[in-house]
C-alpha positions as CSV (number, residue, x, y, z in Angstrom):
1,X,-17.5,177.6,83.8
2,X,-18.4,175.8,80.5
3,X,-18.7,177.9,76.8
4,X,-21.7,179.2,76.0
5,X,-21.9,178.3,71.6
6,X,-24.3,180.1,69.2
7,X,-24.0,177.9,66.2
8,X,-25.2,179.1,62.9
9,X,-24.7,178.2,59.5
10,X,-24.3,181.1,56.9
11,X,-26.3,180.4,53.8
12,X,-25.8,181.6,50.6
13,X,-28.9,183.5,49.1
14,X,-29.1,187.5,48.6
15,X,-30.7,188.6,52.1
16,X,-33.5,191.4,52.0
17,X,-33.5,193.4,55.6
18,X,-35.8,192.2,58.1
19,X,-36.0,193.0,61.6
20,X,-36.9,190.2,64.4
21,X,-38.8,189.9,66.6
22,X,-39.5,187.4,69.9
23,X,-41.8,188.2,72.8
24,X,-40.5,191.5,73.8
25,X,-37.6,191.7,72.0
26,X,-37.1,193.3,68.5
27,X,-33.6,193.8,67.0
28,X,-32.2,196.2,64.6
29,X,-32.7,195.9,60.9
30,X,-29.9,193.8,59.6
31,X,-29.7,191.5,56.6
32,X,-28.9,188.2,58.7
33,X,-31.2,186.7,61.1
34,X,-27.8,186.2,63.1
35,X,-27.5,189.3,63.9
36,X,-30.9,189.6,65.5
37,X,-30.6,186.5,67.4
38,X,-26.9,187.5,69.3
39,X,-28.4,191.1,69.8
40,X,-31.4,189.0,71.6
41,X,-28.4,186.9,73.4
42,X,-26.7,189.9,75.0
43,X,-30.1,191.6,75.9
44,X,-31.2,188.3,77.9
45,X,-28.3,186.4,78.2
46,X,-25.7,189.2,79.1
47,X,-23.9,187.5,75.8
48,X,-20.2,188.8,74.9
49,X,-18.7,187.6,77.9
50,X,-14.4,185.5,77.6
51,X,-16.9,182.4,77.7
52,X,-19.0,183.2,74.7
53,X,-18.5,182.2,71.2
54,X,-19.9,182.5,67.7
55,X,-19.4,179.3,65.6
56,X,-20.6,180.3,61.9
57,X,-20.5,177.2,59.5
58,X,-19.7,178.9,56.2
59,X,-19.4,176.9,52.3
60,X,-17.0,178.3,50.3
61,X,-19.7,180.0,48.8
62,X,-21.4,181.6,51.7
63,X,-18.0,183.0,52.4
64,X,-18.0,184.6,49.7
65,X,-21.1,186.0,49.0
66,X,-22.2,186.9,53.0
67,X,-19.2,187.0,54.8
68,X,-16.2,188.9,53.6
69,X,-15.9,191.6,56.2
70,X,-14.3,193.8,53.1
71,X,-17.8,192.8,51.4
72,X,-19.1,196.7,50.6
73,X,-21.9,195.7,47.5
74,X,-23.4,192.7,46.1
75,X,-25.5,191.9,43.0
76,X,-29.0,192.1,43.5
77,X,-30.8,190.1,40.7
78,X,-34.8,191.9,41.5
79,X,-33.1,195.9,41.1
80,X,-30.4,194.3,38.5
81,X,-27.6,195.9,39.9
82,X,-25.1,196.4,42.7
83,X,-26.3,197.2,46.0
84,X,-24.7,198.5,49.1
85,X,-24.1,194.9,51.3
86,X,-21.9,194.0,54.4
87,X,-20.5,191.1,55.3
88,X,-21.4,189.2,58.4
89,X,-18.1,189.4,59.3
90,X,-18.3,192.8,59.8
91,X,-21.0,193.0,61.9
92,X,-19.5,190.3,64.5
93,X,-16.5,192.5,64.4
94,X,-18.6,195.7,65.2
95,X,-20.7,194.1,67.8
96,X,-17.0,192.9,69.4
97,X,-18.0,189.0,69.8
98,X,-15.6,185.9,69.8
99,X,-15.8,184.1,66.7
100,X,-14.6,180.9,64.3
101,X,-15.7,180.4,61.1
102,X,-15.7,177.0,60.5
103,X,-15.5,175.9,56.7
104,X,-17.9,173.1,55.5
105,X,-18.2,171.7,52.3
106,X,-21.6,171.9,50.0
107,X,-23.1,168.5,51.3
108,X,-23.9,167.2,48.0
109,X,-23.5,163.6,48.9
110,X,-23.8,160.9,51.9
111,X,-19.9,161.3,52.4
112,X,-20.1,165.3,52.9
113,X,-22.6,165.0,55.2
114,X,-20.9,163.1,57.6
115,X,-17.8,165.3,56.6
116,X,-19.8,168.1,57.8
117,X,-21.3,166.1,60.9
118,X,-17.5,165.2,61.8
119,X,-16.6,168.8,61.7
120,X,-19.2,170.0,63.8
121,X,-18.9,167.4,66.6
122,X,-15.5,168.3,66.7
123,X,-15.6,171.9,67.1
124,X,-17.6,171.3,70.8
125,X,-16.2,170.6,73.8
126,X,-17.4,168.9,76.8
127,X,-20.0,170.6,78.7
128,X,-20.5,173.2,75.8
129,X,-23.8,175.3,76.3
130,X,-25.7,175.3,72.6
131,X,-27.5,178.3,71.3
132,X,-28.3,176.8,67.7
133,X,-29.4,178.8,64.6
134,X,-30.8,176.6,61.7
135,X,-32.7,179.6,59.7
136,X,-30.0,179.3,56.7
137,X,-29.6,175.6,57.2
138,X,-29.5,173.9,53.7
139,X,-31.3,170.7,52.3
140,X,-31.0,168.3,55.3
141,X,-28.9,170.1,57.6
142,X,-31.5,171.2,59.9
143,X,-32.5,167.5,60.7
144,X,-28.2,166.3,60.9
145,X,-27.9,169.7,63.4
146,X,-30.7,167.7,65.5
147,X,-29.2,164.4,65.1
148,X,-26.1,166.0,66.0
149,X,-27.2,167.5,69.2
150,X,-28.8,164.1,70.2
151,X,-25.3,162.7,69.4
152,X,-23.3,165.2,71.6
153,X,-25.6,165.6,74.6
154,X,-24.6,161.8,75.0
155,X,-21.0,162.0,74.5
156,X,-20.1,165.3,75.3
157,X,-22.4,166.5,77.9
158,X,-23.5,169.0,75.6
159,X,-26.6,171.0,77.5
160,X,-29.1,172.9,74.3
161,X,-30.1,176.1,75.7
162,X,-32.0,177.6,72.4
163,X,-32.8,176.2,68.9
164,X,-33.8,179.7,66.8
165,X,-35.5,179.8,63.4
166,X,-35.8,183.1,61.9
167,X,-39.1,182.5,60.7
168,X,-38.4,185.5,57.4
169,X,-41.4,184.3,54.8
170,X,-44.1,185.0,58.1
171,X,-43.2,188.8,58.3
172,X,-45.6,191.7,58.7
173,X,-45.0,193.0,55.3
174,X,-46.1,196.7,56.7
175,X,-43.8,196.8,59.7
176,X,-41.4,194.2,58.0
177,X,-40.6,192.4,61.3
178,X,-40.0,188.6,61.5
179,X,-41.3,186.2,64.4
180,X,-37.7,184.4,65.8
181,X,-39.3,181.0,67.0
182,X,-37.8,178.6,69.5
183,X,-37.8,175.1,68.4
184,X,-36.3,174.0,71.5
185,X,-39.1,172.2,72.5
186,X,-38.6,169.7,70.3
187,X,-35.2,168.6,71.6
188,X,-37.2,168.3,74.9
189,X,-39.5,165.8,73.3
190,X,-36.5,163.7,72.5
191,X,-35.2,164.0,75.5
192,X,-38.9,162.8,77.1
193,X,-39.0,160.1,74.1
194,X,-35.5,158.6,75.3
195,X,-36.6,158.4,79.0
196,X,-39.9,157.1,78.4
197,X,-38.2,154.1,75.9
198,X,-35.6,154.0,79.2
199,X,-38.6,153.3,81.7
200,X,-41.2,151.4,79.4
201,X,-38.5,149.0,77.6
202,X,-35.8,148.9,80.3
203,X,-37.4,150.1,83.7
204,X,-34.8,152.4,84.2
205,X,-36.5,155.9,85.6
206,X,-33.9,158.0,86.5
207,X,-34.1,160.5,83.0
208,X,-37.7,160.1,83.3
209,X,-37.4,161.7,87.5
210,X,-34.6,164.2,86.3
211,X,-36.9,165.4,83.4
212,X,-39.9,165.8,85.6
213,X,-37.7,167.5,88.3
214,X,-36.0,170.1,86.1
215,X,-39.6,170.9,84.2
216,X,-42.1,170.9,87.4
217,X,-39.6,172.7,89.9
218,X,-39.8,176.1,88.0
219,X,-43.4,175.6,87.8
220,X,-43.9,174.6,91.4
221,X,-41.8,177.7,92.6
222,X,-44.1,180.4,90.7
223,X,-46.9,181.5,92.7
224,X,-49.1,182.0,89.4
225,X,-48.1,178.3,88.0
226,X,-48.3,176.3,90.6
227,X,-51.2,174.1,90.6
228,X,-52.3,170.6,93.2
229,X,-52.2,168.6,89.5
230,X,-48.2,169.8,89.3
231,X,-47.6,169.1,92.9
232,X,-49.5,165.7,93.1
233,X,-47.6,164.9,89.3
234,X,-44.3,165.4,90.9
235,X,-45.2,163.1,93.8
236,X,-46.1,160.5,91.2
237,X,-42.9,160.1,89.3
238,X,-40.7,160.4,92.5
239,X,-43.2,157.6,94.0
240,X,-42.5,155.8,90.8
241,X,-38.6,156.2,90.7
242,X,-39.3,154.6,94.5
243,X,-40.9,151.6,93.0
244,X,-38.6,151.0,90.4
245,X,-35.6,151.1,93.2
246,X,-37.8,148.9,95.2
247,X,-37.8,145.8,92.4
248,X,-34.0,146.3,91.0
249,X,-32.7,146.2,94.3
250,X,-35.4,143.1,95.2
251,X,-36.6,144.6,97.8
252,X,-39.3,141.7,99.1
253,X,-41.2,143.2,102.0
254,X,-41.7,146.3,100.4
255,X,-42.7,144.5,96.9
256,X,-45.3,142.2,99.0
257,X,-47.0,145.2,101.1
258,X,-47.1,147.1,97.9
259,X,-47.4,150.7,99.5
260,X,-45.9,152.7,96.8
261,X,-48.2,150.5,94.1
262,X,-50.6,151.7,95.8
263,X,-49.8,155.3,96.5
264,X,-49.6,155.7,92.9
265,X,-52.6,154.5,91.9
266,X,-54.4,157.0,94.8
267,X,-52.5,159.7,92.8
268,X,-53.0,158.7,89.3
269,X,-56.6,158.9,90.4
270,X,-56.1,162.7,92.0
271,X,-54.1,164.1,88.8
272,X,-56.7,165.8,86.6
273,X,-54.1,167.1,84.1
274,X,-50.9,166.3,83.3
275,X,-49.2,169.5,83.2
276,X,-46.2,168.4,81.0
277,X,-47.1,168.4,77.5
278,X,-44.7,165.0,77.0
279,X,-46.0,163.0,79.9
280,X,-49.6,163.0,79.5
281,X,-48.8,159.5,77.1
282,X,-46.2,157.7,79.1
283,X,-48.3,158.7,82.3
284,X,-51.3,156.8,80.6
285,X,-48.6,153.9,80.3
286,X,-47.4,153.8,83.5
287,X,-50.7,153.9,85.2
288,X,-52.1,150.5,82.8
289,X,-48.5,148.8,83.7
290,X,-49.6,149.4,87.8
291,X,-52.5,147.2,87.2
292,X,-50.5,144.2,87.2
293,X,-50.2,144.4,90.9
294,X,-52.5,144.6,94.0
295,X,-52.2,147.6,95.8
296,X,-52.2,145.4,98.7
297,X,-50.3,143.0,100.7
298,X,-50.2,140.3,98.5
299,X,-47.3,137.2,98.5
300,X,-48.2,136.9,94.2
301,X,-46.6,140.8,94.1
302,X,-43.1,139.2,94.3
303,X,-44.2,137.0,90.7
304,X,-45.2,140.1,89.5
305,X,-42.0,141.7,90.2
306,X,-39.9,139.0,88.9
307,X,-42.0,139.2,85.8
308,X,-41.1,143.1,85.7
309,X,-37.7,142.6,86.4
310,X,-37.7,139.8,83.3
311,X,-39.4,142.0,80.9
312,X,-36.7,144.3,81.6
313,X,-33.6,142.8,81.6
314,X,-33.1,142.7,85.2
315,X,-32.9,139.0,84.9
316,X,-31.0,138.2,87.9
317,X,-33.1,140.5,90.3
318,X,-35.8,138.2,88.2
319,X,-34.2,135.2,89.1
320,X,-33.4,136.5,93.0
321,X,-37.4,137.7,93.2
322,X,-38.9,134.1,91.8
323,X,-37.1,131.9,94.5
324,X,-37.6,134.4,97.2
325,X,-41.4,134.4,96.3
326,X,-41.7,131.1,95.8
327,X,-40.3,130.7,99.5
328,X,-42.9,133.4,100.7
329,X,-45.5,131.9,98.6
330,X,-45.0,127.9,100.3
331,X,-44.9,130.2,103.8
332,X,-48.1,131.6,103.3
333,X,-49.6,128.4,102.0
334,X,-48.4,126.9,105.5
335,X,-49.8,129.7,107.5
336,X,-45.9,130.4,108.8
337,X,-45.2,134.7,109.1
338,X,-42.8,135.1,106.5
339,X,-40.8,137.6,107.9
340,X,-39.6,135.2,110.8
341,X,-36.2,133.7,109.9
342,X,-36.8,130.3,111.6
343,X,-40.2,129.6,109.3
344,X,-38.1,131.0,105.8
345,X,-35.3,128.6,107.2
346,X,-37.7,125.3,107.2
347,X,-39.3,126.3,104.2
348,X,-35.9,126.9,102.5
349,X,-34.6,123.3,104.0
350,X,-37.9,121.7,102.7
351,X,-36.9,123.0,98.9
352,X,-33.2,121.9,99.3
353,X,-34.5,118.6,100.1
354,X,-36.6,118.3,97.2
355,X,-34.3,120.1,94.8
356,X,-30.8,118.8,95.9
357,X,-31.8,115.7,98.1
358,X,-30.0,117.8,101.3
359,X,-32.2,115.5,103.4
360,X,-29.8,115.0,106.8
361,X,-28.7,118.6,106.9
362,X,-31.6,120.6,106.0
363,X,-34.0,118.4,108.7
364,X,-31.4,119.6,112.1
365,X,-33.1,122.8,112.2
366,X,-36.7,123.4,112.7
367,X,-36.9,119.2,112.6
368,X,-40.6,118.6,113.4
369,X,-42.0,121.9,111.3
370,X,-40.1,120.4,108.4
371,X,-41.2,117.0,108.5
372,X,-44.6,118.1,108.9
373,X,-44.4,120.2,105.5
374,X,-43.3,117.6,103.4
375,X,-45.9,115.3,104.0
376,X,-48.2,117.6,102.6
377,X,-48.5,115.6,98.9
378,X,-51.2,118.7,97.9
379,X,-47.6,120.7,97.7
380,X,-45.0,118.0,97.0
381,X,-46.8,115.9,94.7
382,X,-47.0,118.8,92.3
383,X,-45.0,117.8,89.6
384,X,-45.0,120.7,88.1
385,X,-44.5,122.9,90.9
386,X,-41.3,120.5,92.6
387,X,-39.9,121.4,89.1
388,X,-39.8,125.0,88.9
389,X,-38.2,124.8,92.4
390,X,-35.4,122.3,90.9
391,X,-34.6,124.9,87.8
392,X,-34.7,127.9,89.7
393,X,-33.1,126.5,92.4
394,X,-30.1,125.8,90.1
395,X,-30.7,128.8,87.8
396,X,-30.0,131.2,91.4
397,X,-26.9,129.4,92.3
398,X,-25.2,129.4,88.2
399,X,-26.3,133.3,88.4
400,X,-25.5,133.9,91.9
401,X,-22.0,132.2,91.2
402,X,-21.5,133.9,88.0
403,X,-21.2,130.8,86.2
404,X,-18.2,129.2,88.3
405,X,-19.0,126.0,88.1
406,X,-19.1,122.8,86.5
407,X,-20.9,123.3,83.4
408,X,-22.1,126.7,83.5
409,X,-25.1,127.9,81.7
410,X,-25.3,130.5,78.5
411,X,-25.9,134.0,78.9
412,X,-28.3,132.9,76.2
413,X,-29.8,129.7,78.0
414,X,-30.3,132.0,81.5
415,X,-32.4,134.4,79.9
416,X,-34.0,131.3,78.0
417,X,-34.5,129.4,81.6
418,X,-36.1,132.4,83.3
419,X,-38.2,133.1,80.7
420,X,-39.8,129.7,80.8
421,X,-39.7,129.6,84.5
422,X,-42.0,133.0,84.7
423,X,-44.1,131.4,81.8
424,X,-47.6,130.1,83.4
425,X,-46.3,129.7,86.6
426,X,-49.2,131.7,88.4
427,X,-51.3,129.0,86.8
428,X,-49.3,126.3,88.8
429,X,-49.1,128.1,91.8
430,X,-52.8,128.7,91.4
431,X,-53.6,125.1,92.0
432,X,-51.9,125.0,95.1
């Protein structure tokens, strides 16, 4: 089992007490909002346990003015004199919790700020569970802590379990209690924001299925949550993550009949809220970018996909779906089923005729059928078309080869050739 980590950074003011408060929870009067928040731990999270530990981030000041555990009085500046004051320190060691304090410098500059970022980062381990405190975070330090989560989630599988802020200025001055408020939501939206950039720049869906997974399951399981929009959004994005496996792995039939194109679109139509606060934009997204194909059994879907795959980065699936659709395509202009070997043999044999001037070898097979195709001029006479054949053609076979060959292309001129190649062509193919 991983650590469980309540970060917190100690600040440095003279603290009034206060007590806290969140939903039904309300902690003991206490001068630091720490203390509240690890009293709210070991109420809901059974908190104190061998695996448990208190990481306090403390300036050389804040150690001396709020940590000390032989702190007894302190100054206060509105009574003008000494009061009665106790170190944080103190209060860990009462409340018998694991603890480090971690010494960080003021962060008056660029260069202590990543001295403190370093620090921090350092102190967690992989798989660490964060429980983070930014009440008494100084300056900037609330937006590094966020950065810094970001950072470590990535490289150090952190998971963030809670982000507290001990909201002290909106206390009921008559009951002086203190709303603790959960900012964890706002990780989640960066977490939503990196999967929709992952799908929508990249086509890459798996955060974007894991996200929807780990937020719809909890509400699909509760009886008083559970709704048809909820169920019918979860079938979209595993539909979707479907899809998407569909092009990167250039699956043709399944990209020509088009059945999960078009059981998204049924569902897109059915959802009549998005019940995930950070989906309701990238679902308007995906549903425009499923208008570029037809829901139908349609040969052009295989363009489509290649110009998906293109405008992601998947140039080779790009490269594999444009000659593989051109192949279907020149079936279906001949009235051949594309799904028979024989017929995607002859068409194949016409192109490497054309392309590579394989005249003897390509005709053996299929003979008559083939002979009959290439007198069609309407087809071969097509300058344009016979050309795109010839580059993608050799494009397939540099990218298929990875480049062992005489004269091998750019990684730069590939993505340059199959950029062009995708450019207009469903205006050539048109006049076919």
């Amino acid at each position: 089992m991983g650590r469980r980590v309540f970060l917190s950074v100690l600040g440095v003011a003279f603290y009034e007490t206060c007590r806290y408060r969140k939903e039904e929870f309300t902690g003991s009067e206490t001068l630091f909002v720490q203390k509240s928040l690890l009293e709210y731990l070991q109420q809901q999270e059974n908190w104190g346990g061998e695996n448990d530990l208190v990481l306090m981030l403390l300036t050389d000041l804040a150690r001396k003015n709020n940590w000390d555990k032989n702190l007894e009085t302190r100054f206060c500046a509105k009574l003008q004199k000494e009061v009665a004051y106790q170190g944080l320190e103190k209060i860990l060691l009462d409340m018998n919790l694991s603890y480090q304090d971690i010494a960080i410098p003021d962060g008056k500059d660029s260069e202590q700020m990543w001295e403190i970022f370093e620090v921090i980062f350092d102190e967690l381990q992989e798989g660490d569970e964060l429980y983070l405190d930014i009440t008494n975070s100084f300056r900037y330090l609330p937006m590094l802590l966020v950065v810094l989560v970001n950072y470590a989630k990535l490289l150090k599988n952190v998971k963030v379990k809670a982000i507290f802020y001990g909201n002290y200025e909106a206390r009921d001055k008559e009951s002086n209690i203190a709303p603790i408020m959960d900012l964890l939501p706002l990780s989640v939206l960066q977490d939503w924001t990196l999967a929709a950039s992952d799908y929508l720049r990249y086509g890459q869906v798996e955060k974007l299925f894991e996200l929807s997974e780990s937020s719809l399951i909890p509400i699909l399981k509760n009886t008083e949550t559970r709704t048809k929009d909820a169920e019918k959004l979860r079938s979209f994005v595993k539909t979707l993550k479907e899809m998407v496996e569909e092009r990167t792995t250039c699956r043709g039939y399944a990209v020509i009949n088009s059945e999960k194109v078009s059981d998204l679109k049924c569902t897109a139509s059915e959802i009549q809220k998005v019940t995930i606060v950070q989906l309701r934009p990238i679902f308007e997204k995906i549903k425009l970018s499923l208008n570029d194909f037809d829901a139908r059994e349609n040969v052009l879907n295989c363009i489509k996909a290649a110009k998906w795959c293109c405008a992601n980065k998947l140039y080779q699936q790009a490269t594999t779906m444009l000659e593989e659709g051109l192949g279907t395509f020149l079936c279906c202009h001949y009235q051949l089923d594309y799904r028979k070997k024989a017929n995607r043999g002859a068409i194949f044999g016409c192109i490497s005729i054309k392309t590579q001037n394989k005249d003897t070898e390509e005709k053996k097979p299929n003979k008559e059928l083939v002979e009959k195709i290439l007198a069609d001029d309407s087809v071969w006479g097509n300058k344009a078309f016979v050309t795109i054949l010839q580059k993608i053609v050799e494009l397939r076979n540099d990218y298929n080869h990875a480049g062992f060959k005489k004269n091998p292309f750019s990684a730069k001129k590939v993505i340059e050739k199959i950029e062009e190649l995708l450019d207009g062509i469903e205006e050539v193919l048109s006049e076919i």
